[in-house]
N, C-alpha and C positions, 0 to 999 in steps of 0.2 A: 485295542491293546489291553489283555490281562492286568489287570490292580490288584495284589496281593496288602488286604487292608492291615493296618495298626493293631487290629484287635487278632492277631491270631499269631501271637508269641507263645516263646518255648519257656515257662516260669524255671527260673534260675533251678529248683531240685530237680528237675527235669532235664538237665543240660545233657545231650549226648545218648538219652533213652526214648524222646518220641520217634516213632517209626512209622506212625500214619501220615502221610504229606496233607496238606493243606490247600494244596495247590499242582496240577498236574499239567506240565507243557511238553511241548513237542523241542527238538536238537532246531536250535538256531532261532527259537522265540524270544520274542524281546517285550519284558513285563515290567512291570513299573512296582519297586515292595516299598510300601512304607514302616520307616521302622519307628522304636519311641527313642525317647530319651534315656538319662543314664539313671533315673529314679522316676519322674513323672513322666507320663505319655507326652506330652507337649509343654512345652514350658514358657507363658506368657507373660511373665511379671517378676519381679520377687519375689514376690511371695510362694512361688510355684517350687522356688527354689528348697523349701524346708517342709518337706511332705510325712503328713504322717502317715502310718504304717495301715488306719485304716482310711484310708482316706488316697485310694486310686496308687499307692506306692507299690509302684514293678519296677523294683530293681535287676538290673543285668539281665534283663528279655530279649533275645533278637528273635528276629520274624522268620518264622518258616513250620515246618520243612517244605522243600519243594521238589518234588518229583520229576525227572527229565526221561520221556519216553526213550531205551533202547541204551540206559545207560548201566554199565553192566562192571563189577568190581574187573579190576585191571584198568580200565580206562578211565580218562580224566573231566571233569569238567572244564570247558574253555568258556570263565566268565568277563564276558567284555563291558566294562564298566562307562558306559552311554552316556550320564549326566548323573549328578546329588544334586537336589536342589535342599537348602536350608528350611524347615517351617519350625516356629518362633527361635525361642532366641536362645542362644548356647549359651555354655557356662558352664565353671568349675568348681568344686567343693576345696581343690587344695591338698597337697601334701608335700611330700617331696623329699628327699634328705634333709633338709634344713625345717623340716617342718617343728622342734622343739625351740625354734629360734622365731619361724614365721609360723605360727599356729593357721592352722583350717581356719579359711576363710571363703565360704561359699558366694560366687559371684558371679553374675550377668555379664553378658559381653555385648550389646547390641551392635547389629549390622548395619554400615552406612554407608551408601554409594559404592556395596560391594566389598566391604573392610572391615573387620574384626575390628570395635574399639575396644583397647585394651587402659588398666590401670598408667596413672601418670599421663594421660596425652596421648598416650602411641596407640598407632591402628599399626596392620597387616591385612595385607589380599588375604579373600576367604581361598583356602585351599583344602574343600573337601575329602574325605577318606575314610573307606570302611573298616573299624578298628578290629570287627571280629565275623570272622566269613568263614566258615568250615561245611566239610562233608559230614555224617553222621559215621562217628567210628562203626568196625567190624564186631562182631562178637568178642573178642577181645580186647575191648575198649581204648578209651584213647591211649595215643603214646603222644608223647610232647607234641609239637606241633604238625606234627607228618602229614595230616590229613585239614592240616589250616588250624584256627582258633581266635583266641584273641591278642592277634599278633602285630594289633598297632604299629603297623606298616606304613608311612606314607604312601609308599608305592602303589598302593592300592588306592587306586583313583580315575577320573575319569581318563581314558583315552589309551589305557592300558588294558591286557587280559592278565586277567590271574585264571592258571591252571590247579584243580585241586584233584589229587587223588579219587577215585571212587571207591567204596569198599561195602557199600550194599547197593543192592540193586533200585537205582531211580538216582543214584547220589545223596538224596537228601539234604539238599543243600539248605545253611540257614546261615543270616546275614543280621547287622544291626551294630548298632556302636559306634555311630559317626562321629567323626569330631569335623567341624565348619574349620579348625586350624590346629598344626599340632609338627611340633619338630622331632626328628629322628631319636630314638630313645625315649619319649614320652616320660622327662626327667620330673614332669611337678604328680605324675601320679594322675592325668589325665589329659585327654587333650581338652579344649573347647565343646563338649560332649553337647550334642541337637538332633533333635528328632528331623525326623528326613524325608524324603521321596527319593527312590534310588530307581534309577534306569537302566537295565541290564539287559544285555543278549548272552543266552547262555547254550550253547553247544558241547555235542561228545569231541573227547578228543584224542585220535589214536596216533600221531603222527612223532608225539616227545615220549622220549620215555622218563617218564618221572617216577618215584617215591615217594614227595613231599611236594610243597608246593611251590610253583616257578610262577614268577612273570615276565611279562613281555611287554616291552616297552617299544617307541618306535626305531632307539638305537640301540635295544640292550637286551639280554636278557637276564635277569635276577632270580639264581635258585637259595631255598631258605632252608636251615635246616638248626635243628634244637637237641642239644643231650645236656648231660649232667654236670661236665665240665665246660668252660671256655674250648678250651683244647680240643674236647672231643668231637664239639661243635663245628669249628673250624676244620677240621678233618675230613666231617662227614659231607659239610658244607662244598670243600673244594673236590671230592669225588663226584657228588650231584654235578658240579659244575661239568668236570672231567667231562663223565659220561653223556651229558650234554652236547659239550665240542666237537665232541670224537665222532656223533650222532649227527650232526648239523657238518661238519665241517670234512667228514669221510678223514679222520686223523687219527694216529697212534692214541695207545694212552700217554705214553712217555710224553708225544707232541702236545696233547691235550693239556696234562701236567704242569707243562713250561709254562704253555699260553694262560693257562686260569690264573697261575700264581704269580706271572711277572704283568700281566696288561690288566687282571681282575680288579674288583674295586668293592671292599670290603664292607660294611657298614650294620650298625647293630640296629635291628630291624625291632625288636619287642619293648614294652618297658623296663628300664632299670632302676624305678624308683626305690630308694628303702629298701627293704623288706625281700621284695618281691621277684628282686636280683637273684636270690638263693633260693625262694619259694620256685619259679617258676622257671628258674636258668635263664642263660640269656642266647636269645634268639639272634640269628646270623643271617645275611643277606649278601650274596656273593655276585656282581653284576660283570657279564663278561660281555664285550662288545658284537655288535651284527657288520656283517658285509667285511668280514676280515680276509677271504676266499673269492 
């Protein structure tokens, strides 16, 4: 099996401009990418935690690009996410709306018989997930999240496929931004952020017709969609959906319509910390159910 290693990130000025892949496989290969951290490559201790700027600090790097034989703008990639395994130890810098009240406080989480210990006593099952997975925009660069980003998705995790647009030829896919634990809205301004090993099988996929990007869950499927408003969001959101049903299920739009918006299950898929609500809009996740036909 291909190991796509640590050392072959996309440096943050760089986001969305490399076009040489790094890495070159065939539709239906299953590679193992390891990604880093959310500031240091691996983070072993405390001290790992407060890095200086000379001294190994690659912030917001994920790994790639990766090239997928015969994949061509119109079609998708179908990535099926295999396994994350955890390597050292996660942990958060801190923010969050309340952050003038609870100041930044960068912290360790260690993992024990499988559980996130967390402050006060309390653990949580580790629950993997890739915070930021995109295709490489088209010559007209990116648009909100159409073509993936960092869209701090739970959903995106093992035993699921996320499909993502293609829009140059190979895809260009590039991944990284784990968090070992993290709840829907990513409200403190991070999840549990740790460098990774990620196991994926990645194939073409001509069968959905997408725009943005969808996943595929064993009962569901979840399409995502981003604009400037709540509202617009929401809109554009339940169209993808639409068109979806309509595709899958041989229905009206009318019929599609009905079904997205009375059985659908809504859910705000990006982060809304602070800030970054109005910086980056807020991301939308539409889940409509399988085996309704």
């Amino acid at each position: 099996m291909k190991r796509l290693t640590r050392d072959n990130t996309v440096p943050c000025g760089m986001r969305y401009k490399v076009f040489e892949p790094v890495m070159k496989i065939d539709p239906g290969e299953t590679i193992i990418v390891e990604t880093i951290n959310h500031m240091t490559p691996i983070v072993r201790s405390e001290a790992d935690l407060h890095p200086h700027r000379s001294e190994g600090y690659r912030e917001r790097e994920e790994t790639g690009p990766i090239y997928v034989h015969g994949a061509k703008p119109g079609d998708s990639l179908a990535i099926k996410i295999e396994q994350i395994d955890i390597v050292g130890l996660p942990h958060t810098h801190g923010s969050g709306p309340l952050q003038d009240v609870y100041p930044q406080k960068p912290l360790a989480y260690p993992v024990v018989d499988g559980r996130c210990q967390m402050p006060g006593g309390l653990s949580v099952p580790l629950a993997p997930m890739i915070g930021d997975i995109y295709t490489t925009p088209g010559p007209d660069g990116p648009k909100f999240y159409d073509h993936g980003g960092n869209m701090d998705f739970t959903e995106v995790k093992p035993g699921n496929i996320l499909y993502l647009p293609v829009l140059r030829e190979g895809g260009l896919l590039v991944l990284g931004d784990v968090h070992a634990a993290q709840g829907d809205g990513e409200m403190y301004g991070e999840g549990a952020e740790t460098a990774s090993d990620v196991t994926v099988t990645i194939d073409v996929d001509r069968k959905y017709p997408l725009s943005r990007p969808m996943i595929e869950t064993k009962d569901s499927f979840i399409c995502m969609a981003c604009r400037e408003t709540y509202f617009d969001s929401l809109k554009l959101v339940i169209e993808d959906a639409m068109k979806l049903a309509s595709a899958i299920y041989g229905i009206s739009k009318e019929d599609a319509y009905i079904f997205c918006t009375m059985v659908g299950s809504l859910r705000v898929a990006g982060c809304i910390s602070n800030k970054r609500a109005t910086e980056q809009n807020i991301l939308l996740g539409l889940s409509i159910p399988k085996g309704c036909k």
